[in-house]
C-alpha positions as semicolon CSV with decimal commas, in nm:
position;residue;x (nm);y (nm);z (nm)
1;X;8,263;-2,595;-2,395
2;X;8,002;-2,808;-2,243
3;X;7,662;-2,692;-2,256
4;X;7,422;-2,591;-2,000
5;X;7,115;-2,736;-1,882
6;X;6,819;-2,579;-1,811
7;X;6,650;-2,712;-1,526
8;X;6,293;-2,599;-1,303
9;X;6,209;-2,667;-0,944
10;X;5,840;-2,689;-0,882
11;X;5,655;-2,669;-0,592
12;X;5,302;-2,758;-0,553
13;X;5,063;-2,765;-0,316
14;X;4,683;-2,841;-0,242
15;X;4,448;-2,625;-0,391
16;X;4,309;-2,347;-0,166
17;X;4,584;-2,451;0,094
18;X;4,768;-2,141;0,020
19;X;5,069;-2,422;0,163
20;X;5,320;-2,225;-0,026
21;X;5,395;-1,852;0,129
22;X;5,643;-1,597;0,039
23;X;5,866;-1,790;0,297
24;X;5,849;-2,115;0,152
25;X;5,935;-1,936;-0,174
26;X;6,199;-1,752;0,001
27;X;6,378;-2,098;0,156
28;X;6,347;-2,254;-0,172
29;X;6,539;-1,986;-0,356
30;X;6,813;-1,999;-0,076
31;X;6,886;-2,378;-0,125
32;X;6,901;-2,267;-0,473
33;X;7,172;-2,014;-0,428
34;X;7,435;-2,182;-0,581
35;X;7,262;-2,152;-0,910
36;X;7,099;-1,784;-0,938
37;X;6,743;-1,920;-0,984
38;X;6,451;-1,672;-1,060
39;X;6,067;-1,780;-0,905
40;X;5,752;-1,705;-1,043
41;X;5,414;-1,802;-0,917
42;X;5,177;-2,047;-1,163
43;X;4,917;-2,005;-0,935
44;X;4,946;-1,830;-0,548
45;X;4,952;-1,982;-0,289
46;X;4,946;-2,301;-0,509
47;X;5,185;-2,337;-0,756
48;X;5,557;-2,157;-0,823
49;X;5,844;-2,251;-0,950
50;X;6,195;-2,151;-1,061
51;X;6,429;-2,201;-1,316
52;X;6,805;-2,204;-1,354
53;X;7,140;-2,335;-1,589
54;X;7,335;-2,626;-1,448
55;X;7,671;-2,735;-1,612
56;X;7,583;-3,070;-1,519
57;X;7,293;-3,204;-1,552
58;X;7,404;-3,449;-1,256
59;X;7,345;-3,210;-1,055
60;X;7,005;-3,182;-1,029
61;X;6,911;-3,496;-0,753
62;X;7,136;-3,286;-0,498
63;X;6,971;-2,940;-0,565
64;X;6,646;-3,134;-0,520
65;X;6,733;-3,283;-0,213
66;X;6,839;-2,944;-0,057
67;X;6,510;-2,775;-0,132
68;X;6,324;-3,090;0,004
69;X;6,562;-3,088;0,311
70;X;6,454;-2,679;0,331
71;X;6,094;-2,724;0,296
72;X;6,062;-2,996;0,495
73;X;5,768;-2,933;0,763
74;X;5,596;-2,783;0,461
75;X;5,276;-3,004;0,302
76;X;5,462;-2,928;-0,063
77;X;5,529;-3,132;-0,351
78;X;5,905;-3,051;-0,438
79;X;5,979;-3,187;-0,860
80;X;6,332;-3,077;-1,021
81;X;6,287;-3,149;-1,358
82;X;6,561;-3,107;-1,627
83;X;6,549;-3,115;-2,023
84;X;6,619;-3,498;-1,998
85;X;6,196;-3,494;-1,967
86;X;6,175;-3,322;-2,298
87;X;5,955;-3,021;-2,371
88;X;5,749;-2,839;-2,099
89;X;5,415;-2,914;-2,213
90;X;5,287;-3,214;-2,344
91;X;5,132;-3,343;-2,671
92;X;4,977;-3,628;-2,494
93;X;4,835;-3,742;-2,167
94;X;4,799;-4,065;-2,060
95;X;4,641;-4,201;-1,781
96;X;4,545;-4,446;-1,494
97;X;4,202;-4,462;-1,375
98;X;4,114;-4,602;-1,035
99;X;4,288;-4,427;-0,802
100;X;4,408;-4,163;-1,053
101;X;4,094;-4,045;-1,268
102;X;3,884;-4,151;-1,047
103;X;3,888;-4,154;-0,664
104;X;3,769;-4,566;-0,600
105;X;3,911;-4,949;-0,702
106;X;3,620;-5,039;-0,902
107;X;3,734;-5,402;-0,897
108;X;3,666;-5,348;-0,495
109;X;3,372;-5,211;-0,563
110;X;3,255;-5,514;-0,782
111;X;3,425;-5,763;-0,588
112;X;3,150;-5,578;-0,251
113;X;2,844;-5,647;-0,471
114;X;2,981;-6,014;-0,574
115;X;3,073;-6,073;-0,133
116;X;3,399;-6,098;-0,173
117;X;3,553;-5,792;-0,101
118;X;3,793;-5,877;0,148
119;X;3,964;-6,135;-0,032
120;X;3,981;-5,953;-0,333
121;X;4,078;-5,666;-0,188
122;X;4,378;-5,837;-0,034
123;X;4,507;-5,957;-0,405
124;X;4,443;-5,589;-0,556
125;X;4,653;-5,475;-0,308
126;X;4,953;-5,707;-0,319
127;X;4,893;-5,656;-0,689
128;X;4,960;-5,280;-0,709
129;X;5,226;-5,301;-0,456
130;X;5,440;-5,509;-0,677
131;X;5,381;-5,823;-0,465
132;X;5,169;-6,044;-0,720
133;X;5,163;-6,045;-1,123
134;X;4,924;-5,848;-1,237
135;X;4,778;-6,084;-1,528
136;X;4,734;-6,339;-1,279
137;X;4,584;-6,148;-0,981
138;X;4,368;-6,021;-1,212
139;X;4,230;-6,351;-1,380
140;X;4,197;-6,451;-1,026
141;X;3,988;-6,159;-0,881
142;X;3,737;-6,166;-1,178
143;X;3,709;-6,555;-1,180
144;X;3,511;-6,455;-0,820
145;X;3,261;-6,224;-1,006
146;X;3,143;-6,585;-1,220
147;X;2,723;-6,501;-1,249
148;X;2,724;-6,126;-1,118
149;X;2,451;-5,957;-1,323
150;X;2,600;-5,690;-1,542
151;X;2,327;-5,434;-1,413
152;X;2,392;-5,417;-1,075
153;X;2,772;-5,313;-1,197
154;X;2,598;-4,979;-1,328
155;X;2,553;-4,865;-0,955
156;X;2,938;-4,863;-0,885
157;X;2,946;-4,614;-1,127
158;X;2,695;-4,422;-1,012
159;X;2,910;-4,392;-0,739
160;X;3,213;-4,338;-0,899
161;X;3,371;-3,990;-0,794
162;X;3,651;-3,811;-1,016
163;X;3,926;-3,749;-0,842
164;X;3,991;-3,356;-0,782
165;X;4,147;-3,195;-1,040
166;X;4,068;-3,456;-1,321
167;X;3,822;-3,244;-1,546
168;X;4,068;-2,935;-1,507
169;X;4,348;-3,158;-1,650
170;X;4,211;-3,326;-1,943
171;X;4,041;-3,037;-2,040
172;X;4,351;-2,761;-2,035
173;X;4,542;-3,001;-2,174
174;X;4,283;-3,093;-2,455
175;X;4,232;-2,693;-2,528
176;X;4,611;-2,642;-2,579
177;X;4,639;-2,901;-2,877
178;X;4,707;-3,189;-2,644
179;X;4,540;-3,564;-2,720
180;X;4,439;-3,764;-2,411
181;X;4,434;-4,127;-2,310
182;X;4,285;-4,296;-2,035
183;X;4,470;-4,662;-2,034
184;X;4,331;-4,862;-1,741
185;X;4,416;-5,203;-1,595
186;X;4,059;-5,224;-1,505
187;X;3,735;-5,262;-1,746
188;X;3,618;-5,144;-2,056
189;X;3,237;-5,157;-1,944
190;X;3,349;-4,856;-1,655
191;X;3,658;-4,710;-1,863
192;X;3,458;-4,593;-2,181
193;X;3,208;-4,427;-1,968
194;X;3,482;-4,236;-1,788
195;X;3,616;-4,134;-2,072
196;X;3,341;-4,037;-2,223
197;X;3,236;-3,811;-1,944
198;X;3,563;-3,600;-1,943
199;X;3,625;-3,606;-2,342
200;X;3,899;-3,862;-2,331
201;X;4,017;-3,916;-2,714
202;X;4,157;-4,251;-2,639
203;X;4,012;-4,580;-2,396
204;X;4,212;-4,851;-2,323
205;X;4,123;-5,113;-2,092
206;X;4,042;-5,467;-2,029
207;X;3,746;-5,657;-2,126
208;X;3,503;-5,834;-1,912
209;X;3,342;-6,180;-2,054
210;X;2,989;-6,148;-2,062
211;X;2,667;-6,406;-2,140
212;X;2,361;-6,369;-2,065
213;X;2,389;-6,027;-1,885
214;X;2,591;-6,200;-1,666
215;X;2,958;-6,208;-1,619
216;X;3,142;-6,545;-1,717
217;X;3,429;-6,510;-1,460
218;X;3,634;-6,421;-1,733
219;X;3,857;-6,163;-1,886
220;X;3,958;-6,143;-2,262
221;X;4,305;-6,154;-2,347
222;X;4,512;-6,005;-2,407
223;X;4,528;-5,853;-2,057
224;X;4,641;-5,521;-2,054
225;X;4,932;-5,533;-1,723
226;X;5,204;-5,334;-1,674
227;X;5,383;-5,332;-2,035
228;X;5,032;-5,337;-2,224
229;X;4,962;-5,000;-2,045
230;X;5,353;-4,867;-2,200
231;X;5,286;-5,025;-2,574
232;X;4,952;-4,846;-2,553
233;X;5,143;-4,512;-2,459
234;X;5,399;-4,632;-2,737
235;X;5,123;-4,698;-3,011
236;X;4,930;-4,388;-2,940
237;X;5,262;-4,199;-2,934
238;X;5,328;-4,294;-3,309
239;X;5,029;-4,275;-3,447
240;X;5,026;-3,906;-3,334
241;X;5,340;-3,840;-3,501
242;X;5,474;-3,794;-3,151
243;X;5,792;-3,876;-3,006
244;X;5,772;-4,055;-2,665
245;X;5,950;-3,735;-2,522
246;X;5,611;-3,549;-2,613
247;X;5,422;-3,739;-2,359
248;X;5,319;-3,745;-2,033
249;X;5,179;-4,009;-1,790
250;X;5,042;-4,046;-1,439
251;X;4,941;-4,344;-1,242
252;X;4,927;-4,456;-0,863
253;X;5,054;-4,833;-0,832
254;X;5,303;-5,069;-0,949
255;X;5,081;-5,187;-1,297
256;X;5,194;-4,830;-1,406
257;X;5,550;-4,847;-1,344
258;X;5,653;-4,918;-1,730
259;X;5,422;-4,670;-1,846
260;X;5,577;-4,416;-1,656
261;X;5,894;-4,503;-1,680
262;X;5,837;-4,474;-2,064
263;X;5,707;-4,125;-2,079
264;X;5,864;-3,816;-2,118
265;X;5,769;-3,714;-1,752
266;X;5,601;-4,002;-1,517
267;X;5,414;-3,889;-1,261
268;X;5,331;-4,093;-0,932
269;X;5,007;-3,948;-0,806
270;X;4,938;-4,020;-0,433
271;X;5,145;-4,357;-0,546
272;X;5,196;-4,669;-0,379
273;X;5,582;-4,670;-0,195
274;X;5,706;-4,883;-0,498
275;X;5,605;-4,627;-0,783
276;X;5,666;-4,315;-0,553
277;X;6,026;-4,446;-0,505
278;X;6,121;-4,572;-0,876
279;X;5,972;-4,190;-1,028
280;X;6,161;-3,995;-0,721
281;X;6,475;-4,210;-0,852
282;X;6,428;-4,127;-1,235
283;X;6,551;-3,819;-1,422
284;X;6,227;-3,791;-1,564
285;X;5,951;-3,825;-1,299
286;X;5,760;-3,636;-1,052
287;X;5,548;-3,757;-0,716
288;X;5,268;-3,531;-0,618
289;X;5,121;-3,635;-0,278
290;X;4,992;-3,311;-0,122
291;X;4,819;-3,180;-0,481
292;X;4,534;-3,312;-0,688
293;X;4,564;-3,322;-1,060
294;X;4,596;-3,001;-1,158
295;X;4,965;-2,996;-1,042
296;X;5,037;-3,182;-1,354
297;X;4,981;-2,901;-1,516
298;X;5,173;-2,696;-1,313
299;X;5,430;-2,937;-1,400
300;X;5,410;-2,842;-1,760
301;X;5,470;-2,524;-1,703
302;X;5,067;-2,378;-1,699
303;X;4,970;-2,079;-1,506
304;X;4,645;-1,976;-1,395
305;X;4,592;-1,764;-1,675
306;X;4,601;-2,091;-1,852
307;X;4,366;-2,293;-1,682
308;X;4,113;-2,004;-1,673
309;X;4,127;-1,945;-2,097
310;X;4,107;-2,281;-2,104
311;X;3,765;-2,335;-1,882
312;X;3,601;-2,052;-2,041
313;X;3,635;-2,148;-2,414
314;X;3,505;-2,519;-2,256
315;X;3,212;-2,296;-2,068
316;X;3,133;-2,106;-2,428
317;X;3,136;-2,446;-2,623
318;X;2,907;-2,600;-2,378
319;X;2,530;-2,563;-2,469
320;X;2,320;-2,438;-2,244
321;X;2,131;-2,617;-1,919
C-alpha cells in the first residue's frame, strides 16, 4: 500500500492588504476539492493555508496550478509545498542581502559615488539575470571603484533600508531555536554591519581590497558566486548538526540559484524571471512576489500567535531607551 503524502497550499499576501477574503479562501478550497483539504488562517487577511493527503506526490504541480488558475485576478502568493521540502519549520535561515535583506544594490550605490553607475549598473544586472558570470562581473565592477575613499562608502549605508519584513523574520525564527545566516555576493565592510543590526549568527560575504583607506580595485578571492553561497549553506548546515532538509533559503537573482536549489525550501523573493521560474519548477521552492518577508514564515507554518510571542520576549530582552 503506497503511502500518502501530506501536502499544504499557502497563500500569502501583503501585509495590511487584507488581499485574501473569505472568497479567496472559499475558491481555493474548491480547486482543492478533489482532495478534502481543511483551511486555517496564519494571519487574516494575510496568511492561510490548507492541508491535505495525496497518493502521489506527483500530484501536487497540477493542484497548484488549479488554485493559481482560481485565484488568478487576486494579488496572492499561491506555494504547494509537499514533504519532499522536509520539516515545516526550519533550523536555519539563510540569506541574500541586497535586494532581499535589504531593499538597495549596494554595489549601485558604490558604483553612484565612484560615477559610474550606469555602466555598472548594466553588468549587475546582466549578472543577476544569468547573462554574465558572476566572478567575473564582479572583478569587473569593483576594478571601477580603484581610489574610492572607504569613508564616503559609510553613507550608502546610512541609507541602506531593510526590506519589510526582515527584522520580523530573523527574529521569530531566531526565538524558535532557529540559527541565521546572511551569505551575500556583495561586501563584508556592508554585510557585517547588517548582520549585526538584526542579530544575524552567521556573515558571509566578499571582501573588498583596501590601502590606504582607499579601495585597491580589488576583491579577495575566493569570490563567493553562485556555488560559494550553497557550500556556505552546506558548511553551516553541518556544523549545526543539521541536515540540508532543515534549512531554508531566500534570495532574488540568479547568484542564488544553487543556494536555493540546495535548501530544504528555496524561496525566490520578488526574484528575477530566471530564479522565479527554476523555484516555481522545483518540488521544493516557493516565489513570493505580492508579500514581504514575513511570508516565509508563513511558509513554515507560523501563525500570528507566533510572531507576536516572539516580538515580545525580543521587546522584554531589549534594555530600555
Amino acid at each position: 500500500m503506497t503511502a500518502a503524502h501530506i501536502a499544504t497550499l499557502t497563500l500569502t499576501a501583503k501585509p495590511g492588504s487584507a488581499a485574501i477574503t473569505e472568497a479567496v479562501t472559499r475558491s481555493a478550497l474548491e480547486a482543492l476539492s478533489a482532495v478534502s483539504a481543511t483551511g486555517h488562517w496564519l494571519s487574516r487577511g494575510d496568511a492561510w493555508e490548507a492541508s491535505f493527503e495525496l497518493a502521489d506526490a506527483g500530484l501536487a504541480s497540477g493542484l497548484r496550478t488549479a488554485a493559481a488558475d482560481a485565484l488568478a485576478a487576486a494579488s496572492i502568493d499561491i506555494n504547494l509545498l509537499t514533504e519532499a521540502s522536509g520539516p515545516r519549520r526550519k533550523r536555519l535561515l539563510c540569506a541574500d542581502m541586497e535586494s532581499t535583506i535589504i531593499e538597495q544594490e549596494l554595489i549601485d550605490e558604490i558604483a553612484k559615488l565612484a560615477g559610474r553607475h550606469d555602466e555598472i549598473a548594466a553588468i549587475t544586472t546582466a549578472a543577476m539575470q544569468g547573462k554574465l558570470d558572476f566572478a567575473s562581473s564582479l572583478v569587473r565592477r569593483v576594478a571601477l571603484f580603484e581610489g574610492l575613499a572607504v569613508e564616503r562608502l559609510d553613507a550608502i549605508l546610512e541609507r541602506a533600508t531593510l526590506m519589510p519584513g526582515a527584522e520580523t523574520l530573523v527574529h521569530t525564527m531566531r526565538t524558535n531555536g532557529a540559527r541565521t545566516a546572511l551569505i551575500s555576493g556583495g561586501f563584508t565592510l556592508f554585510a557585517e554591519r547588517i548582520g549585526a543590526r538584526l542579530g544575524f549568527d552567521h556573515v558571509v560575504a566578499n571582501v573588498l581590497e583596501i590601502e590606504n583607506g582607499r579601495l585597491t580595485g580589488r576583491v579577495r578571492e575566493p569570490i563567493l558566486g553562485p556555488q560559494g553561497k550553497a557550500d556556505a549553506l552546506a558548511r553551516l548546515a553541518r556544523e549545526h548538526g543539521l541536515a540540508l532538509s532543515e534549512t531554508i533559503a531566500v534570495g532574488d537573482g540568479a547568484n542564488d540559484l544553487t543556494m536555493l536549489a540546495s535548501a530544504g525550501l528555496g524561496v525566490a523573493f520578488r526574484a528575477k524571471p530566471i530564479l522565479r521560474d527554476a523555484a516555481q519548477a522545483s518540488p521544493t521552492g516557493a516565489v513570493v512576489t505580492h508579500g514581504d518577508l514575513t511570508a516565509l514564515l508563513y511558509l513554515q507554518g507560523y501563525a500570528d500567535a507566533d510572531v507576536r510571542r516572539a516580538l515580545g520576549q525580543r521587546a522584554a530582552l531589549s534594555p530600555p531607551a
